[in-house]
C-alpha positions as CSV (number, residue, x, y, z in Angstrom):
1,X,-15.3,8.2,35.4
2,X,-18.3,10.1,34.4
3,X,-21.1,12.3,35.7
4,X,-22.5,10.8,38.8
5,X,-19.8,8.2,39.3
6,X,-18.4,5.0,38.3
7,X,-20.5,3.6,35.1
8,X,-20.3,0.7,33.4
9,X,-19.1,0.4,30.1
10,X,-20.2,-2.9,28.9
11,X,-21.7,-6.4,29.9
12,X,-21.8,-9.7,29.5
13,X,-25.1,-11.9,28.8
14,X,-25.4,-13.3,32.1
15,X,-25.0,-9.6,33.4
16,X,-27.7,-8.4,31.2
17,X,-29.7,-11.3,32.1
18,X,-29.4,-10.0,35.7
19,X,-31.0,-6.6,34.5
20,X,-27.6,-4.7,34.2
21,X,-26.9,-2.7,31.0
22,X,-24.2,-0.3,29.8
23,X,-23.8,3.0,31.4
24,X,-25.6,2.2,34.8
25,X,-23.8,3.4,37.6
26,X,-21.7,0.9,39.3
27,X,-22.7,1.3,42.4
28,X,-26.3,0.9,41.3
29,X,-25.4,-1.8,39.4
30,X,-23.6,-3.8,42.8
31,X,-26.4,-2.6,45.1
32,X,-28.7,-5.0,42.7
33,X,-25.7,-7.4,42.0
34,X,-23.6,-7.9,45.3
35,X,-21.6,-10.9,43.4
36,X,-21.2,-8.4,40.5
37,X,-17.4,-8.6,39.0
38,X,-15.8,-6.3,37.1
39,X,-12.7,-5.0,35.3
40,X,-11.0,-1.6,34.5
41,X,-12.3,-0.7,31.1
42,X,-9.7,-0.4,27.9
43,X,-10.7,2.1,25.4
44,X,-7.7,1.9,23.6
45,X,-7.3,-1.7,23.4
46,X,-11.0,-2.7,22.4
47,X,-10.3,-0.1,19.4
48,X,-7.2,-1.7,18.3
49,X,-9.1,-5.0,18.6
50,X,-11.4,-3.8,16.2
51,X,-9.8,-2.3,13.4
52,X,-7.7,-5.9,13.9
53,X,-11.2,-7.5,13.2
54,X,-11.7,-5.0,10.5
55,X,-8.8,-6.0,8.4
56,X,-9.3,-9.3,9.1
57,X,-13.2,-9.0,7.1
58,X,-11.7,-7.3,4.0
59,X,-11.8,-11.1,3.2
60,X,-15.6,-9.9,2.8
61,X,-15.2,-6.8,0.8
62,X,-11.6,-4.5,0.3
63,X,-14.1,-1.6,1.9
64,X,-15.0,-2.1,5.7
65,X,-15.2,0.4,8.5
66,X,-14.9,0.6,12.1
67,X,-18.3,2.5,13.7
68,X,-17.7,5.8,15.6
69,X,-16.1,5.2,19.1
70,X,-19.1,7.1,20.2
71,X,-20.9,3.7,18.9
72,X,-18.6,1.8,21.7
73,X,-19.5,4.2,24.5
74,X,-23.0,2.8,24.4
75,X,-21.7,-0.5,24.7
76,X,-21.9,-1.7,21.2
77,X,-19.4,-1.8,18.2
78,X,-19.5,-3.1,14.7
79,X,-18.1,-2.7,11.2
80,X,-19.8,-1.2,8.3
81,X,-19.0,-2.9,5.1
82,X,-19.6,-2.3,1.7
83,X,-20.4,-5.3,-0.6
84,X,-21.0,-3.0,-3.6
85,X,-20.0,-6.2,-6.6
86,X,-18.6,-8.5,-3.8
87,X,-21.4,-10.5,-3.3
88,X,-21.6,-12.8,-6.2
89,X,-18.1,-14.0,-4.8
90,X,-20.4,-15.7,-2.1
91,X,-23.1,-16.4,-3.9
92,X,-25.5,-13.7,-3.3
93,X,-25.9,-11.2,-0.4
94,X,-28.2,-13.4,1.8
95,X,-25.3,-15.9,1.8
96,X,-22.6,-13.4,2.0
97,X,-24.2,-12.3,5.0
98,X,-24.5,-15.5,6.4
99,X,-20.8,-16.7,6.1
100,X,-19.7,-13.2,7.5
101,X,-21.9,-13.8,10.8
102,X,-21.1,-17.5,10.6
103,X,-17.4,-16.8,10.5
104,X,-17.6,-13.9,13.4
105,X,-19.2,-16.6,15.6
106,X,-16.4,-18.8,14.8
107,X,-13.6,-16.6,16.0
108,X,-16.4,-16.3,19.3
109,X,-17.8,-12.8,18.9
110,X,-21.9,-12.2,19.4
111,X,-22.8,-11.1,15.9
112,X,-26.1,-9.7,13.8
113,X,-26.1,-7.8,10.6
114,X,-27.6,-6.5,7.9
115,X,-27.6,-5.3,4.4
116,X,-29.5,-2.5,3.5
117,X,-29.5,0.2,0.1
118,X,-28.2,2.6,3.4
119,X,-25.6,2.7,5.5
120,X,-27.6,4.2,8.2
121,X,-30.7,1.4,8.0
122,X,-28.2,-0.9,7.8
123,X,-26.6,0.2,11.2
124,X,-30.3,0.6,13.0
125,X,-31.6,-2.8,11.7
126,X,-28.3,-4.7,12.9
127,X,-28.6,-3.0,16.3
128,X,-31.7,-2.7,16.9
129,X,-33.6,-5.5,15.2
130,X,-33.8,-8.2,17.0
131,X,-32.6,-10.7,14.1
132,X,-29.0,-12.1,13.7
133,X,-29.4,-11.8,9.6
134,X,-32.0,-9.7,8.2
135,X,-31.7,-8.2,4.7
136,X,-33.9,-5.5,3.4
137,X,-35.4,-5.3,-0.1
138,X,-34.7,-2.3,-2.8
139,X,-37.4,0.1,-1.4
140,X,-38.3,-1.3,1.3
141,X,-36.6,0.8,3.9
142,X,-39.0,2.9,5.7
143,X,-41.5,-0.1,6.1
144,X,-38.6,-2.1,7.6
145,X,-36.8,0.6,10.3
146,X,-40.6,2.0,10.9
147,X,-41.1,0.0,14.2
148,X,-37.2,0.7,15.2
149,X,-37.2,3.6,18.0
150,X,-35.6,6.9,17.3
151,X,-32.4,6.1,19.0
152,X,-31.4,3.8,16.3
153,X,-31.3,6.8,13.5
154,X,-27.6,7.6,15.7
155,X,-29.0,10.9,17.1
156,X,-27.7,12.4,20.5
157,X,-29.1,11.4,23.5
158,X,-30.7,14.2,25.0
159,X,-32.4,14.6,21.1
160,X,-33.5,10.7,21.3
161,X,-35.1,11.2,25.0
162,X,-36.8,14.4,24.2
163,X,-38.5,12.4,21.3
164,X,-39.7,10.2,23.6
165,X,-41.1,12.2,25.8
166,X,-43.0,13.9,23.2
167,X,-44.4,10.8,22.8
168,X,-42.2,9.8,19.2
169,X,-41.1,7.1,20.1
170,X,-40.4,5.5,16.9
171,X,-39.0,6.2,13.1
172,X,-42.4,5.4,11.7
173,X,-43.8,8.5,13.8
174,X,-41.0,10.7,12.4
175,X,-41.7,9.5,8.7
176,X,-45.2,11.6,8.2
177,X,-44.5,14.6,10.2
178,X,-43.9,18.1,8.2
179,X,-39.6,18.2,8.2
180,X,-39.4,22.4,9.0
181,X,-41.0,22.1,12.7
182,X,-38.6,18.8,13.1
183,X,-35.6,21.4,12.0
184,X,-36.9,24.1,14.2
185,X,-36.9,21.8,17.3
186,X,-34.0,19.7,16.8
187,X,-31.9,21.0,14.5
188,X,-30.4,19.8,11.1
189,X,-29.2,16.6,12.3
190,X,-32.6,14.9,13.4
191,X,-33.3,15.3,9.3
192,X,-30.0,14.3,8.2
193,X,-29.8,11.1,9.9
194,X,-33.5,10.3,8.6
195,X,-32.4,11.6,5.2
196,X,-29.5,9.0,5.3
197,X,-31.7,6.2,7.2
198,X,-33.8,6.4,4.1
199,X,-31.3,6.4,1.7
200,X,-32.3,9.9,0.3
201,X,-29.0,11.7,1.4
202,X,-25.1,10.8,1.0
203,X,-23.4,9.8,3.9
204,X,-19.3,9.3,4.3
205,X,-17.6,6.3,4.4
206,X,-14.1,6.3,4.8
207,X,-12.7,2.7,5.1
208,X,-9.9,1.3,7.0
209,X,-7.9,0.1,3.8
210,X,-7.2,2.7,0.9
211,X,-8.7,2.4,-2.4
212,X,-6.4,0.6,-4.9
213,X,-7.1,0.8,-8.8
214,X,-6.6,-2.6,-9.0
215,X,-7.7,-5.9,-6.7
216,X,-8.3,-9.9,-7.2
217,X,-9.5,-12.0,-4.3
218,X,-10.5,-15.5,-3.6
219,X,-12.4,-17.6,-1.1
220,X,-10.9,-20.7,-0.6
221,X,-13.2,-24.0,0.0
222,X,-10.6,-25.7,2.1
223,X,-7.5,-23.8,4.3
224,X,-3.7,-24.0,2.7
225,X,-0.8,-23.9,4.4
226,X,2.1,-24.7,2.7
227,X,4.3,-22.0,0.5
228,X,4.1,-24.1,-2.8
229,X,0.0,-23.9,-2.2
230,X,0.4,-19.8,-1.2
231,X,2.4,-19.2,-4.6
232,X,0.2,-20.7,-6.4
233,X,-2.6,-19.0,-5.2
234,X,-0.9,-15.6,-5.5
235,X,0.1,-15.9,-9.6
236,X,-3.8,-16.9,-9.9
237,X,-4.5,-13.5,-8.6
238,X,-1.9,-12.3,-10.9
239,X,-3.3,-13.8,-13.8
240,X,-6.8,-12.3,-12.7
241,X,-5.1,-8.8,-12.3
242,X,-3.4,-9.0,-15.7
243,X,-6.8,-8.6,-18.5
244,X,-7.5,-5.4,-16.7
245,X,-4.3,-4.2,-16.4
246,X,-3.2,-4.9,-19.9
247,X,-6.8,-3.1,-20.9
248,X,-5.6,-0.1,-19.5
249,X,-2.1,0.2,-20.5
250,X,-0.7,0.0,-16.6
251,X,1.2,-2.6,-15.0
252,X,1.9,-3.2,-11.7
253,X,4.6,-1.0,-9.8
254,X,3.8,-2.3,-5.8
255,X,1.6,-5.1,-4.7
256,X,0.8,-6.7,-1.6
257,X,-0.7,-10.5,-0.9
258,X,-2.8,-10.0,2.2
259,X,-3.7,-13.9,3.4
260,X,-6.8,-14.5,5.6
261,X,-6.4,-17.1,8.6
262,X,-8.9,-19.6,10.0
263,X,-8.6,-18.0,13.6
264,X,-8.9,-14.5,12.3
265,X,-5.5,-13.0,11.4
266,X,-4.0,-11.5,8.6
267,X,-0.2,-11.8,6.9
268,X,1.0,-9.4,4.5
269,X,3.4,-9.5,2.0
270,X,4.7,-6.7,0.0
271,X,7.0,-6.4,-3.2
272,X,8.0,-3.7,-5.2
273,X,9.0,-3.5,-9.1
274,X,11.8,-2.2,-10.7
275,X,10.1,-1.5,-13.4
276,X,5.9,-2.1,-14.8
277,X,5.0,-5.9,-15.0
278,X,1.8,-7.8,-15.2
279,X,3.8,-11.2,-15.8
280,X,2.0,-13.9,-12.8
281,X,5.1,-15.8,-13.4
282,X,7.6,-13.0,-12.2
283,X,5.3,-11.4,-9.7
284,X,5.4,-15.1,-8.5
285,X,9.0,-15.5,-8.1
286,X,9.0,-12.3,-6.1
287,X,6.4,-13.6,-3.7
288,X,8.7,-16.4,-3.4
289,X,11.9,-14.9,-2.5
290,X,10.2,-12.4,0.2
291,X,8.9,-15.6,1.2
292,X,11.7,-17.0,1.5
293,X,13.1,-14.4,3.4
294,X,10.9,-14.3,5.9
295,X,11.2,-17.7,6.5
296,X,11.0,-17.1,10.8
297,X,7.9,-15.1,10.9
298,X,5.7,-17.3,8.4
299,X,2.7,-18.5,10.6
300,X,0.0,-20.3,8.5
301,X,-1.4,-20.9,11.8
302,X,-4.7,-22.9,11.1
303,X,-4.5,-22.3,7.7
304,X,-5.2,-19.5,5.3
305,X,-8.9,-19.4,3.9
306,X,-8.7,-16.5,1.7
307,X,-6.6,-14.4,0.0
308,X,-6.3,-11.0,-1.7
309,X,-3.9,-9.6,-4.1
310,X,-4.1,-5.6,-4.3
311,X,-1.7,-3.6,-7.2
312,X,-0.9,-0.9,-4.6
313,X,1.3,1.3,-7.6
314,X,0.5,0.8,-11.3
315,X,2.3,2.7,-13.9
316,X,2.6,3.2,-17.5
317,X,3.7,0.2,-19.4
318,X,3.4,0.8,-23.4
319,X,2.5,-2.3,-25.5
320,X,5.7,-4.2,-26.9
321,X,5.9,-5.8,-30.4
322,X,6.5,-9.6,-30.0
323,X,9.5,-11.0,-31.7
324,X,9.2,-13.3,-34.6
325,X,12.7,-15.3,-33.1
326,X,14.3,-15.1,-30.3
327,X,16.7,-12.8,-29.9
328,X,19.2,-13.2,-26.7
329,X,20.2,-9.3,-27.3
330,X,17.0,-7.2,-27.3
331,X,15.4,-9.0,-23.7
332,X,18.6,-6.9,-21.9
333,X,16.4,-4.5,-20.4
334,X,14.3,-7.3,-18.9
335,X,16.7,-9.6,-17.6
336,X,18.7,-5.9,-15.7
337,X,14.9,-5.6,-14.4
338,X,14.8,-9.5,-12.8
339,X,18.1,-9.2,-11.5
340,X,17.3,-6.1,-9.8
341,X,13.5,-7.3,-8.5
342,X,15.3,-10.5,-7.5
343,X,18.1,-8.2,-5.1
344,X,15.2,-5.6,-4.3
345,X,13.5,-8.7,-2.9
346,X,16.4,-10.0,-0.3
347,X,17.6,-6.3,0.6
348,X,14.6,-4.1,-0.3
349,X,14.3,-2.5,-3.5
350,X,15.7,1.0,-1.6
351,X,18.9,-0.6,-1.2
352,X,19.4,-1.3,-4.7
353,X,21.3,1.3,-6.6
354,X,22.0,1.8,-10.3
355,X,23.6,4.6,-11.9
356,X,21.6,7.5,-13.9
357,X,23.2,9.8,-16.0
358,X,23.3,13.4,-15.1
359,X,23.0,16.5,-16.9
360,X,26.4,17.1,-16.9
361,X,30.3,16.9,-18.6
362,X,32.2,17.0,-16.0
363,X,32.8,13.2,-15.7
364,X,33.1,12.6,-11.9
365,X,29.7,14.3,-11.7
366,X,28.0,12.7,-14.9
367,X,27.0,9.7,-12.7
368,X,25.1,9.1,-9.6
369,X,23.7,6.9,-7.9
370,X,20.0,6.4,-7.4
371,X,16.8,3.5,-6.9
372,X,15.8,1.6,-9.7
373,X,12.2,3.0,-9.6
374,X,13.3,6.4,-9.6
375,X,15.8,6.0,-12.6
376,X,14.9,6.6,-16.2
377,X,16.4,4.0,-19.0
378,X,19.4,4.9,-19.9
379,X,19.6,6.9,-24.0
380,X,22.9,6.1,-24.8
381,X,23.0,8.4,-28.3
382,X,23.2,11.3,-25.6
383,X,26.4,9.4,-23.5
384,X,29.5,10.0,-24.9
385,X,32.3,6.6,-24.8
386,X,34.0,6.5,-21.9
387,X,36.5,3.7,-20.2
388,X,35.0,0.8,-18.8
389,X,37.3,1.6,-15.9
390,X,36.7,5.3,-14.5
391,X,39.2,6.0,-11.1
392,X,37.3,7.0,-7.9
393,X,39.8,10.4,-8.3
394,X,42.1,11.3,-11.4
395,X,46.0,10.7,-10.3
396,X,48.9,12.4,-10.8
397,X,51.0,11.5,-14.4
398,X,54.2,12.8,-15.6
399,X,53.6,13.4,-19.3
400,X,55.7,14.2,-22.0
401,X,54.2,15.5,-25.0
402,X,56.1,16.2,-28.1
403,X,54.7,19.9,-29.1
404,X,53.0,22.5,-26.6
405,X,49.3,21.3,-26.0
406,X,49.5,18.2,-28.3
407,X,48.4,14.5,-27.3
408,X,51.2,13.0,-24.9
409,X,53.9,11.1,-26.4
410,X,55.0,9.2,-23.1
411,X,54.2,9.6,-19.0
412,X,54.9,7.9,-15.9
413,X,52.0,6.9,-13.6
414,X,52.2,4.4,-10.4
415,X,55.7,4.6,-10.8
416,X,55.7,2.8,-14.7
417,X,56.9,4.0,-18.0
418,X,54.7,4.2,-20.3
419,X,55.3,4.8,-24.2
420,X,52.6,6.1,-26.7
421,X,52.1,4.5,-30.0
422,X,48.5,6.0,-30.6
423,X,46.3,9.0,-28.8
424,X,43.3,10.4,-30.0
425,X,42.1,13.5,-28.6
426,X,41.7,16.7,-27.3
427,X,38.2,16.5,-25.9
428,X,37.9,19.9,-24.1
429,X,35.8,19.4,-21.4
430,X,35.0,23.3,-19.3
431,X,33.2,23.2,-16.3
432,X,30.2,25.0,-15.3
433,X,29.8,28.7,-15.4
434,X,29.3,28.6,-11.5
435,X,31.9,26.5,-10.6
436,X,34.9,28.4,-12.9
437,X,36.4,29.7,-9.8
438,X,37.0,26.0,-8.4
439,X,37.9,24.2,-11.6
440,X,39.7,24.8,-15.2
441,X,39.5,23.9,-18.9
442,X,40.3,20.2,-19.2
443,X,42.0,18.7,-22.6
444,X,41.2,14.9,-22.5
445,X,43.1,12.3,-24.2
446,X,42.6,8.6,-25.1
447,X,46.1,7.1,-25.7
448,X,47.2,3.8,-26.3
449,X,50.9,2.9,-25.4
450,X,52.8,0.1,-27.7
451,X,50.9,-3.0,-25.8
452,X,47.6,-1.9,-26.5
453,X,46.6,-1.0,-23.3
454,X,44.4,2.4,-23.5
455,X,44.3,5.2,-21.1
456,X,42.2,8.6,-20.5
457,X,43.9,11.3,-19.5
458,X,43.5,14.9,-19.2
459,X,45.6,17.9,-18.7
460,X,44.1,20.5,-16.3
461,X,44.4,24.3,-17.5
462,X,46.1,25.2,-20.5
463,X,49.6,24.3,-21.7
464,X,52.0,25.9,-19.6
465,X,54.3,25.8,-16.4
466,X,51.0,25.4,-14.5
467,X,49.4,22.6,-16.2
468,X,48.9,19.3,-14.4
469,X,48.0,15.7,-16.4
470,X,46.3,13.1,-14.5
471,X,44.9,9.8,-15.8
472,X,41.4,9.6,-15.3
473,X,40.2,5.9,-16.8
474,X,41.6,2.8,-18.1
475,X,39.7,1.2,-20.9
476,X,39.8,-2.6,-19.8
């Protein structure tokens, strides 16, 4: 509902055959039409719709665009695109252009373009001139949009009418005319959209999909559905992503296989790194196992025609000197980073913990628990040896030790007898200066009783009537 009534928001070609045309009033429009259907118009929904068919074209270039919804008022909508070192994947721009409106029609949309050294010639020549392809030559702007009227330089439409009236009816009669009188009249925007029309002035893009540092794609000559076929494709991308990535000392952290169907929609498949890789074979296997596990929702559909693999996290990863011979020892650190990749895969790398040490001495609190990608590699010259074994909470002992505050000599824990033959020890352990009030001095032991088994244990405060032991660890 607008000024003046019901208006209609767009048309069909037999409608504008009939003479109707976006924002006529409707009951003008079925005072000419009597037989004139209509529906409730759906904002919303047409610009979902869009930025769908947006993502859907990044098959085209990673950088697209929805136009304005001011554009869609008007009764038109497109994408801006740019091709910028895209178009020798299609063999030039002319063809580029020409499997991009080819495959638009396919999915049934009306379609035209243009490329143009502008994104604002580019938007006036594809809706306003006349031809479904048209491509305009470096410097050649201002003859080409010269017969295109003022309207198309995206202007508002009270500035676009008074134009006319005056008799300017065209960009070629804005071209010669002195710029300060223009200004006067109309204001800085007249000049700024003729600046940008004529590529003499930046102009914003922001594009549906954010930039990523690093991105491989591929145009397929005939659709794939299978998995096998999808893997395949997505370590080729890999191994296209790994020369760059290797050149600048990254590797990838997050990456996401976005695959391009005949009937125009888009899967997406993510996976995350425990730590920096640019191996295709691993980032392969990952693909495979998300695959896998989302074996309900995978929909080839028709077929997937293209594909693109985008490194949405890259971090440091230093070179590493090859070994001369195997050695089944010093790959540890990479086999800990599969296994947890492999589990990050099936239960999201979020839900996969592994322990970091803290800056701490206090043993229950020298441990927590954390995300792989948020952990640092462990230094073990700063970790002092503790049991394999370390209890959830210290329990009680009765310990007999044979002089005041020396190692204990025999003790009594889960109701067993226990003799000493060995003990090694006192580690004294004090807590924090802030938490002194809440805990005391501990002396730690490391004991071993006459069948070898080892324990850790610890007297709490100094030797006296107060002093408690508990056993802490078993060494297993």
């Amino acid at each position: 509902m607008t000024t003046g009534g019901w208006h209609l928001a767009a048309v069909n070609p037999r409608a504008a055959a009939l003479g109707l045309s976006a924002e006529d009033l409707l009951a003008d429009a079925r005072a000419r039409v009597p037989s004139l259907q209509t529906k409730p118009a759906t904002p919303e929904k047409d610009r979902a719709a869009l930025e769908k068919l947006a993502r859907w074209c990044t098959r085209f270039s990673p950088y697209v665009a929805p136009w304005p919804e001011s554009e869609e008022r008007t009764g038109s909508s497109g994408l801006t695109f740019d091709i910028t070192g895209c178009d020798h994947l299609f063999g030039g721009e002319a063809a580029m252009l020409r499997e991009a409106i080819a495959s638009l029609k396919r999915l049934g949309f009306t379609a035209r373009g243009a490329i143009a050294g502008s994104i604002g010639a580019a938007h006036a020549l594809s809706k306003f001139g006349g031809d479904s392809e048209i491509r305009v030559p470096d410097g050649k702007i201002a003859g080409v949009i010269a017969a295109l009227p003022v309207s198309a330089l995206r202007i508002p439409d009270k500035t676009a009418a008074t134009l006319k009236h005056l008799g300017l009816k065209t960009i070629g009669h804005l071209l010669p005319l002195p710029r300060a009188p223009l200004t006067q009249r109309f204001g800085k925007v007249l000049n700024e959209r003729l600046d940008q029309a004529m590529g003499r002035a930046e102009e914003a893009f922001s594009p549906l999909l954010p930039h990523v540092p690093y991105r491989a794609s591929v145009v397929l000559a005939e659709p794939i559905s299978a998995q096998e076929h999808v893997l395949t494709l997505a370590k080729r991308l890999a191994e296209e992503l790994a020369p760059p990535l290797e050149r600048d000392g990254k590797g990838g952290r997050a990456l996401t296989l976005t695959l391009f169907r005949v009937d125009g929609e888009t899967a997406e498949f993510s996976i995350r790194l425990a730590w920096p890789s640019r191996d295709a074979m691993r980032i392969m296997k990952l693909f495979s196992l998300k695959l896998e596990a989302l074996a309900e929702d995978y929909d080839a559909g028709f077929g997937f025609e293209a594909a693109r693999l985008d490194v949405t996290q890259a971090d440091r990863m230093p070179p590493r000197q090859a070994a001369i011979a195997p050695d089944p020892d010093s790959d540890s650190d990479t086999k800990l980073s599969l296994l947890i990749d492999h589990l990050g895969s099936r239960l999201g790398l979020e839900n996969v913990l592994r322990a970091h040490p803290c800056d701490t001495h206090i043993p229950e609190r020298a441990v927590v628990l954390k995300p792989p990608e948020q952990v640092s590699a462990w230094d073990e010259k700063d970790i002092p040896m503790r049991p394999l074994l370390m209890l959830p909470c210290a329990e009680p002992a009765d310990v007999t030790a044979v002089v005041p505050e020396g190692p204990p000599r025999q003790f009594r824990w889960r109701g067993v007898q226990y003799q000493v033959a060995n003990a090694e020890g006192p580690e004294r352990i004090r807590p924090e200066w802030w938490r002194e009030a809440e805990s005391r001095t501990r002396d730690y032991y490391t004991v071993e009783d006459k069948d070898g088994r080892r324990f850790w244990l610890y007297r709490d405060g100094r030797y006296g009537a107060d002093a408690r032991w508990f056993v802490h660890g078993v060494y297993t």
